[in-house]
N, C-alpha and C positions, 0 to 999 in steps of 0.2 A: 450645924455641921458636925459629921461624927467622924471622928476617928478610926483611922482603919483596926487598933488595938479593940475597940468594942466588939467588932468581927470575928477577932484570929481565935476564938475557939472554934468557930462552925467554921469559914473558909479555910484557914490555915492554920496548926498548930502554933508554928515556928512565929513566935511577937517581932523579932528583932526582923522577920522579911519584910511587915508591915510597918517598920517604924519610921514615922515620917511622910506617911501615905494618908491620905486624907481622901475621904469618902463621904459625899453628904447624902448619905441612904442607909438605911440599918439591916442585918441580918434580917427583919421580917420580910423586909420589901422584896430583898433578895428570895428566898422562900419561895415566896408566893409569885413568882417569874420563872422558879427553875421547872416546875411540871413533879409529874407523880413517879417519873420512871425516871430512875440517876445514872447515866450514862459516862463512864467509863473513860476518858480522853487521854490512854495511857503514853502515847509518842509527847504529846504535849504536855503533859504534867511532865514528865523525867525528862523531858529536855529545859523545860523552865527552869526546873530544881539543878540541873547541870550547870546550866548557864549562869544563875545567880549563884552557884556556889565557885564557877569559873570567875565571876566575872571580881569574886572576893579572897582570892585564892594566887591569881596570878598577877604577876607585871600590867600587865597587857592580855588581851586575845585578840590574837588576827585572823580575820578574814577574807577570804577571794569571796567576789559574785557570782557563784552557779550557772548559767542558762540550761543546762540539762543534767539528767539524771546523773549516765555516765562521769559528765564532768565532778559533780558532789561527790562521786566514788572515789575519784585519783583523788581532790583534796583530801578525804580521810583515809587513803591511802598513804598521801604525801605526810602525814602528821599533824594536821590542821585539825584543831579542837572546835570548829565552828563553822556554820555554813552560813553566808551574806545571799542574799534573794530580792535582787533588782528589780522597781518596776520598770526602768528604764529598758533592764534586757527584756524584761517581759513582754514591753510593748514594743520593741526592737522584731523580734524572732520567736516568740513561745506563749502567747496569748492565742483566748478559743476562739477568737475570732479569725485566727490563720492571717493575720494582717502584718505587714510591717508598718507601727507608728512613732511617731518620736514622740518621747515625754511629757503628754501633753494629757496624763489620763482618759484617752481614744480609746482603749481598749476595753471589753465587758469583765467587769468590777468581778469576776469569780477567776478572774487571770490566773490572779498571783498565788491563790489557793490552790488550784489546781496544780501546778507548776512545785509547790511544799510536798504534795501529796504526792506527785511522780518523783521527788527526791526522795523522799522516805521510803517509796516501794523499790528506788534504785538501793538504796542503802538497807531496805530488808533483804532485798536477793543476794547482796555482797554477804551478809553478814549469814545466810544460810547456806550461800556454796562455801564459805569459810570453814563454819560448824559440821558441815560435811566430812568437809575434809581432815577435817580436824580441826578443834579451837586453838585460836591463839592468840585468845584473850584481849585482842583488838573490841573498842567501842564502834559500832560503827553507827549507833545512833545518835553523831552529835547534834548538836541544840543548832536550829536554823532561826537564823533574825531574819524577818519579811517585811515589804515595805507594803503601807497600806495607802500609800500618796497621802491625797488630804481627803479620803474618806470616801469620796466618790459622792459625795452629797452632803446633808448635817446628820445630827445626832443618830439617828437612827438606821443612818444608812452603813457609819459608824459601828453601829453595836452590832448589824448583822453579815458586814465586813469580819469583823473580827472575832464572832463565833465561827464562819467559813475557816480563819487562819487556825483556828484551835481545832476543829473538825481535823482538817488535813496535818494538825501536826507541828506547829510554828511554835517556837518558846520563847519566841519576844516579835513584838509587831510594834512600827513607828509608823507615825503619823505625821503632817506637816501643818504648819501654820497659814498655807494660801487658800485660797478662794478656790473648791472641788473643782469648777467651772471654767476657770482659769488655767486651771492647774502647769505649771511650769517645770522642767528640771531646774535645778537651783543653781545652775551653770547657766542659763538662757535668760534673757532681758523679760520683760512683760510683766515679773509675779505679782499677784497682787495679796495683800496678806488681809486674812478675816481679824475682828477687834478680837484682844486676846481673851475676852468672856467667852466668845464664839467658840474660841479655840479650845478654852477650858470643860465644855460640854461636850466636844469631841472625845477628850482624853478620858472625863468621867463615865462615858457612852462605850466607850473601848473597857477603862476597867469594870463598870458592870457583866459585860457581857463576859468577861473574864470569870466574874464572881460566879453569876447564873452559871455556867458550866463547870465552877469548882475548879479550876485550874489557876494555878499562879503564876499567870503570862507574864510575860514584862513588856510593859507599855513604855515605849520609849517616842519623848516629845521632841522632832525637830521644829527647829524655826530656821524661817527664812530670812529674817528682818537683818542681819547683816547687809545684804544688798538689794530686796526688794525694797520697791520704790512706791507701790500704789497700798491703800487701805481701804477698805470698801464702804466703812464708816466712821464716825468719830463718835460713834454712841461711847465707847468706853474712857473712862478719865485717863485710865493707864495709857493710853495711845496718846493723848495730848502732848503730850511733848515734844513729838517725832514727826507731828504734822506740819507740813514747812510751808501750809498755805490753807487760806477757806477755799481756793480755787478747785473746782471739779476740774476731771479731765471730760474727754466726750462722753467717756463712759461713765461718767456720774463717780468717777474714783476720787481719794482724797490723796495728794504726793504726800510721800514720804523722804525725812532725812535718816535713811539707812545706816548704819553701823555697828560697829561692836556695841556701843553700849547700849543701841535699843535691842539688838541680841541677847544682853545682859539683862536687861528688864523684864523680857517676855519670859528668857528662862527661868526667873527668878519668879515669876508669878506661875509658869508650869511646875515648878517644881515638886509642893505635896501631890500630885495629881499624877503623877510620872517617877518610871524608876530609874530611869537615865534619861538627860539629856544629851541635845546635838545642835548642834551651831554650823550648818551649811557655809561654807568658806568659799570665798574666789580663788582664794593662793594658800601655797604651805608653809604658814607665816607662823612660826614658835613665837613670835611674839604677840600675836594676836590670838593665837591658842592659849597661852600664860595667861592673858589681858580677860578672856571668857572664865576660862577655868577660875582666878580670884574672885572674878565677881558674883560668879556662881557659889563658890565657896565662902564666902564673905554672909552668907543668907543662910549656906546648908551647904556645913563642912564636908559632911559624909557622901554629896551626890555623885553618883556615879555618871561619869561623861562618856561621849559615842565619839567616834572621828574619822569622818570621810577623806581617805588617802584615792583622791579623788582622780581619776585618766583623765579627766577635765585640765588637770593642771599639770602644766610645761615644768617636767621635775628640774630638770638640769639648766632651767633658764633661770629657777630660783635658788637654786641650791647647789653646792656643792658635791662630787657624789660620798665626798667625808661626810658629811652632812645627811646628807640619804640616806646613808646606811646608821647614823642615829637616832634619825628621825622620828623615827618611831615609842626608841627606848626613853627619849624625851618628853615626847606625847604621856606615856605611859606611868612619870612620875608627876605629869603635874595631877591625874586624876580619870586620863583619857582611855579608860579598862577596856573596851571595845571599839577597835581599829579596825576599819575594810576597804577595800578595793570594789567598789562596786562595779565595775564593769569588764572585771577581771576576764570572765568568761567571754563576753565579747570579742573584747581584741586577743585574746591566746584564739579563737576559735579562727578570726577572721585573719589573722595576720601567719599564724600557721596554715592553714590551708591555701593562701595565698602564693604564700613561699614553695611549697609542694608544689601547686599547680605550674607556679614561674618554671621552676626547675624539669618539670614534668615534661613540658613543651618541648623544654629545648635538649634534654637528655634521657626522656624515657622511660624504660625502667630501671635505669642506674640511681634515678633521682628517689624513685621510689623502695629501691633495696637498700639507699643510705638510709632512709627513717626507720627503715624494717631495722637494720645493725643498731643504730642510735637506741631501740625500743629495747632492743637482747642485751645489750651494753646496761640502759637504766633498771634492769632484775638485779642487779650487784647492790642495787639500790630499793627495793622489794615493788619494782614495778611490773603488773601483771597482764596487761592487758596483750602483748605483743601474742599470746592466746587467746583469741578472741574469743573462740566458741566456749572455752571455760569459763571465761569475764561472763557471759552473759547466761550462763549456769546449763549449760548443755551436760557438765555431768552431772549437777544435782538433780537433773531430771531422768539422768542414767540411774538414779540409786532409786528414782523413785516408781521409776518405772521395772525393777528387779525386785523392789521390796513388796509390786502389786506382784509380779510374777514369780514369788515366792523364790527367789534366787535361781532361777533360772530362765531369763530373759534373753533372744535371740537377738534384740530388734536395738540394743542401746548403741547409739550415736559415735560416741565419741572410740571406743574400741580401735575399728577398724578408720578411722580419720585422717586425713594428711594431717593434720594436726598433732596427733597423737604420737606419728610417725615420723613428723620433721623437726618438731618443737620439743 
């Protein structure tokens, strides 16, 4: 086994990114995989390098889940240093298969790629009708964490998942410990988890393909073993302990006694392999965050942890809302640097339109001129979109279509606009 330090002169400069990363292949191997022509990954390299120097720099960083472009614009609009990218939304509403599925990895494995790559082109047109108009020094290409479920297959399907995520742009992509085939939300009954060697090939299949393309992703390991219940084998000795029977199920599965501490085990065995781990939770239990976080850190003081502040879970049936609103800042010192909302985008998207529509029915367009005031009222607060045709760069295409017509263009758009003239 080599060390990722034998490496960090060809892959990475930086020793202190790779320390603690373990890699059982050598700069040749790598080589001789990357090809003759060295290609370029610049959204994903500088968001990588953002994100790990975010993720060592702050408290915490919080995340909403995107489901579209637009929406990743208002988050980096709103101040949010980082973009969460759901596969759950994905296979909800934004997968190429035009499908609604539930979480069940249904949807064609270039989903979630695609979906990084239209955040990116949403946040390059912010960031060029900006520069248009003037800079103002705003980032607008923050670092996107992508979910990769469990792979969509093994190792290989793995390594070429997660060149797709670098392709499009992604500066950290997670993985899961279930069975690709299976595959479950980590909120839903059924999961069944692969032996943690299986698992360990996924994560070294991910950081390869990271290497081969000279980008320093962050591969971040979830397990499911807090509540999954099935194992697909007992090949592994590590899994022994947690198997609470010789009995198969129909499906030839092995049960599992689920908990914190085989959560503690798996991640403790992911760890050189991974730059952050994450521990799927039922409930928003600080004490069983505490109870992961030690044992994690008990093995490898330094690891940096993920944490799913999950729509899954009934905030106010566990918590105080005194409580809620520390919730986070508490996450945040036991070790937990990357916090998200995965399904953020969802219910803002579904629960606001809803309410629009309720009211729409029955009032018109009084219902609809309250959101239009509510949008002119949040500019006090730098929100823009309440001009749409500018949101969506109708004048940068005014400047571009004057600077073909040498400054003197008859035909630009926005001039003569209701827009122009009412906004």
């Amino acid at each position: 086994m080599r060390t990722a330090q034998s490496m960090a002169g060809s892959i990475m400069s930086e020793t202190d990114r790779w320390a603690g990363i373990t890699r059982p292949y050598d700069h040749t191997e790598v080589e001789r995989l990357r090809g003759s022509l060295r290609i370029q990954y610049t959204l994903a390299e500088r968001g990588a390098r953002r994100l790990w120097d975010l993720l060592h720099t702050e408290t915490y960083v919080n995340a909403l889940g995107a489901l579209t472009g637009s929406q990743a614009v208002q988050m980096v609009r709103a101040g949010l240093k980082a973009i969460y990218l759901s596969g759950w939304q994905v296979a909800a509403d934004a997968n190429t298969a035009g499908q609604t599925y539930p979480d069940q990895s249904l949807y064609p494995a270039d989903s979630v790629p695609t979906v990084v790559r239209r955040i990116n082109r949403a946040l390059q047109r912010a960031d060029q009708i900006e520069c248009a108009e003037g800079p103002t020094g705003r980032d607008w290409f923050v670092p996107i964490v992508a979910d990769a479920e469990a792979g969509f297959g093994g190792p290989l399907n793995a390594f070429e998942l997660m060149k797709g995520m670098i392709e499009a742009g992604a500066a950290g992509v997670h993985f899961e410990d279930q069975l690709a085939s299976e595959k479950k939300c980590g909120h839903l009954g059924g999961k069944v988890l692969v032996p943690t060697g299986q698992f360990i090939r996924t994560l070294v299949a991910a950081r390869l393909a990271a290497d081969v393309m000279d980008v320093p992703t962050l591969v971040i390991a979830r397990t499911d073993a807090d509540s999954a219940k099935l194992l697909t084998s007992d090949v592994d000795p590590r899994d022994h302990p947690f198997i609470a029977s010789p009995e198969r199920t129909p499906e030839g599965f092995y049960r599992l006694r689920c908990g914190i501490e085989s959560a503690i085990a798996r991640a403790v065995a992911y760890a050189p392999y991974a730059d952050v781990l994450w521990c799927e939770t039922s409930t928003p239990d600080l004490d069983e965050a505490k109870a992961f976080a030690e044992g994690v850190h008990r093995e490898f003081p330094d690891k940096l942890l993920a944490y799913n502040c999950s729509p899954s879970f009934n905030w106010r049936r566990f918590l105080e809302p005194s409580r809620i609103e520390t919730f986070q800042r508490e996450l945040g010192v036991m070790g937990y640097r990357f916090q998200f909302v995965t399904l953020a985008g969802f219910h803002a998207l579904n629960y606001g339109m809803f309410d629009l529509a309720r009211e729409y029915r029955e009032r018109g367009m009084a219902a609809y001129s309250e959101l239009q005031e509510r949008e002119v009222a949040a500019e006090a607060v730098g929100y823009t979109a309440t001009r749409h045709q500018r949101e969506v760069g109708t004048g940068y295409f005014d400047r571009v279509t004057d600077v073909i017509a040498g400054g003197a263009a008859s035909t630009k758009a926005l001039e003569d606009s209701t827009e122009a003239a009412q906004f």
